[in-house]
VEXDREN-2710 file (C-alpha; in Angstrom, 1 decimal):
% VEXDREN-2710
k/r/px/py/pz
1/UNK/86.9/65.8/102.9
2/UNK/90.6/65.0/102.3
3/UNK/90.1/66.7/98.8
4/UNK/88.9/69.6/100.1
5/UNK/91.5/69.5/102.7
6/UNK/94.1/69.3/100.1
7/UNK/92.5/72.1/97.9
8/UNK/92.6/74.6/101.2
9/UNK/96.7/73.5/101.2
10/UNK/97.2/74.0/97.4
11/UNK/95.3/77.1/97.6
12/UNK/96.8/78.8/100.5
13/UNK/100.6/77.9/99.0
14/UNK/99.2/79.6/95.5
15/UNK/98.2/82.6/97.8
16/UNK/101.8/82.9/99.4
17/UNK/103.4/82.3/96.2
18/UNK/101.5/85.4/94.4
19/UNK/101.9/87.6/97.5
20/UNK/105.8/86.9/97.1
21/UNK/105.9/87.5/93.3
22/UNK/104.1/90.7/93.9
23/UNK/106.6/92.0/96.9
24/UNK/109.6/90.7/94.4
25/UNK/107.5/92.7/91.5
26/UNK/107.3/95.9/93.6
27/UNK/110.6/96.4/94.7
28/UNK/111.4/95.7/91.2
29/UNK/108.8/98.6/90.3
30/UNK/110.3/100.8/92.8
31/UNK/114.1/100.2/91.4
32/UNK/113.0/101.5/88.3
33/UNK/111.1/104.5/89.6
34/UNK/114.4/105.4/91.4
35/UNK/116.7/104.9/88.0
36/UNK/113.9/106.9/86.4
37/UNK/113.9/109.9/89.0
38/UNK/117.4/110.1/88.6
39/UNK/117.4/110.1/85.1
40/UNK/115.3/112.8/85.2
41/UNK/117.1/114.9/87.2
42/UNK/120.1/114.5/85.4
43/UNK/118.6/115.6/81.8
44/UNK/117.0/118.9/83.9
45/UNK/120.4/119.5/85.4
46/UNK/122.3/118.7/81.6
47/UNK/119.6/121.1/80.0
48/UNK/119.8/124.0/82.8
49/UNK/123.5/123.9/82.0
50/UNK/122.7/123.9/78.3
51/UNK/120.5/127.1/79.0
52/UNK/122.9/128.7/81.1
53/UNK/125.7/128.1/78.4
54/UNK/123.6/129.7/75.1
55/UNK/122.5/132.4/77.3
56/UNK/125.9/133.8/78.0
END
């Protein structure tokens, strides 16, 4: 009984330790989206002024 005792305590730390690498993982994830939806918005911004530029 102590060993499966010990198993439930191993297991339920492994289960804490994954749930807090996968909120550190997300909010890693979500960083990027941000960097990349600025990015973005930059280059349509660069290329509008491109377009506006050639066409006049």
């Amino acid at each position: 009984m102590e060993k499966i005792n010990s198993l439930e305590g191993g297991l339920e730390q492994l289960s804490k330790i994954q749930l807090d690498e996968g909120r550190r993982q997300m909010k890693i994830g979500k960083g990027a989206m941000n960097s990349v939806e600025l990015f973005t918005q930059m280059e349509l911004y660069l290329l509008l002024s491109l377009a506006i530029v050639v066409c006049h």
